[in-house]
Structure formats: structure tokens, C-alpha cells
N, C-alpha and C positions, 0 to 999 in steps of 0.2 A: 312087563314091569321095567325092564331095563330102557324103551324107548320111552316112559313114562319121566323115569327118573332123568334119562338127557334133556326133555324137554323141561321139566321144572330146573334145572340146571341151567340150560340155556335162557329160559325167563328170568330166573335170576341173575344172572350175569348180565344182561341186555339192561335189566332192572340199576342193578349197579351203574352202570357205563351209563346212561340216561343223568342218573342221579351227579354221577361223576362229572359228565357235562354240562351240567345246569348253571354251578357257577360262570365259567368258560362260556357259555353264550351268554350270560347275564354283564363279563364286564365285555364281548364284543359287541353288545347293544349299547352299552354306554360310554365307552369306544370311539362308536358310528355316531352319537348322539354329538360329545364333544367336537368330533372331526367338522359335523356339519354347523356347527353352532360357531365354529372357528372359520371355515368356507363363507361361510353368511356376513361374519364380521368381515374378513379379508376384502368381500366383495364390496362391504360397503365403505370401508375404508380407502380402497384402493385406485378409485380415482381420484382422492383428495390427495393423495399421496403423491401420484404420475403429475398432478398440475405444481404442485411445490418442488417434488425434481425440477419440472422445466425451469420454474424459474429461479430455483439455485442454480443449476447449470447456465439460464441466462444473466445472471449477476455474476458468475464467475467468466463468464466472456464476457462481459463487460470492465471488471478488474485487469483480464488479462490486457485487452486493449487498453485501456488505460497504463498499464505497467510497459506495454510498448513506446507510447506516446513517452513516458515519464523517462526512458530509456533514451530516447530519440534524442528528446530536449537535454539531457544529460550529456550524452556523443558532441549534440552543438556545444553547451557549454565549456563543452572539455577545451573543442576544436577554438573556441573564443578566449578562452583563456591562454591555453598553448599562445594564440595568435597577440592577446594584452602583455605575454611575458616577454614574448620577442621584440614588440613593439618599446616597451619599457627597458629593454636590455639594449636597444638602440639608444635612445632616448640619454638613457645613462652613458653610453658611450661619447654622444654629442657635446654631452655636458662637462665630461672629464677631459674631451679635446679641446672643449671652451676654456675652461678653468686653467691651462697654460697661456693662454693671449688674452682672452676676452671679460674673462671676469675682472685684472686689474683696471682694464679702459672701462667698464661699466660704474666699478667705485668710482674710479675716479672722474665720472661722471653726475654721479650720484654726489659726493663730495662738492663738485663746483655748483650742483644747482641747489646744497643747502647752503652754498657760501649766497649766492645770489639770492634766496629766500632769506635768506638773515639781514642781509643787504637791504632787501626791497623793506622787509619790516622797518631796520632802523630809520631809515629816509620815512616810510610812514610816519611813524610815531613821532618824528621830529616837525612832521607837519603839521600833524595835531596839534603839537604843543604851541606852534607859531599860531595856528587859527587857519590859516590853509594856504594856498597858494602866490595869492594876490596880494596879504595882507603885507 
């Protein structure tokens, strides 16, 4: 009797545990169902994916060279400009050791050839008025 009643004990219990586990395999099947249904996308996604990396990663080596170049041409400009300043700072200096001697002889060169333009007109116009040279 007493081995009778372990065994219906033990089927019971077994009974339970089974019952108990049913849900627990029920969501690791759909679990395994999800995981592979994710696998399945992943795979099919995933060379589309690898070819638009490469060529993000080649548009961005392409900027970066570019932002070299744009670097480079900036270092010359610099180097051109430094070079236009110095140049101009000469420049100005030539002009300010002109401007003690040279610029009064320049007026006053400028001066005598509007005397001689005014000159040359009045004599024109006087010719005019006679009829020309001969008459």
C-alpha cells in the first residue's frame, strides 16, 4: 500500500511539473520562432547594409581629401597673402620716401603740362575763329 501510494504521488508530482512546464516550453518555441524570423531578416538585410557602409565610408574619404586639398589651398593663401602684405608695406614705404622729393616735382609737372594744355587749346580756338592757318 505504501509503495502504491508513492507511486500515485510520484505521478502526481511528475503530473504537475509537466503541467508546470508547458507554458515555459510554449514561450521558448516562440522565442526560437521570433529569434529566427529576426536571423532570416538580418540575413536579408545585411548585404544591403555592408554595400551602403562602403560607400558612406567612401564619401567620407572622399570629404576628407577634399578638406585636405581645401587645407592646402588655405596654407598657400595664407603664405600669399603674408607675401601681398609685405609687398604692400614696401610699396608704402617707397611712396612715403617719394612724397618728401618726388611728389612736389611730379605736381609740379603736372601743373606745367595743364599750363601747356590750356596753352595749346587757346591758340586752337583762336584758329578757329580766324578760319585756319593760311587765311
Amino acid at each position: 500500500m505504501i509503495v502504491e501510494i508513492s507511486v500515485a504521488v510520484i505521478a502526481g508530482a511528475s503530473l504537475a511539473a509537466a503541467v508546470a512546464g508547458l507554458p515555459a516550453l510554449l514561450q521558448v518555441r516562440r522565442t526560437a520562432a521570433r529569434a529566427e524570423a529576426m536571423l532570416a531578416e538580418l540575413e536579408r538585410t545585411l548585404p544591403a547594409l555592408v554595400v551602403e557602409a562602403r560607400a558612406v565610408t567612401a564619401r567620407a574619404d572622399r570629404s576628407l581629401a577634399a578638406m585636405d586639398g581645401m587645407l592646402e589651398t588655405m596654407a598657400r593663401v595664407d603664405r600669399l597673402s603674408t607675401a601681398v602684405a609685405g609687398s604692400l608695406e614696401g610699396a608704402g614705404a617707397i611712396m612715403r620716401q617719394m612724397a618728401g622729393g618726388a611728389i612736389p616735382t611730379v605736381t609740379n609737372a603736372v601743373g606745367l603740362l595743364a599750363v601747356l594744355r590750356e596753352g595749346i587749346e587757346w591758340i586752337w580756338l583762336r584758329r578757329e575763329r580766324r578760319g585756319g592757318p593760311h587765311e
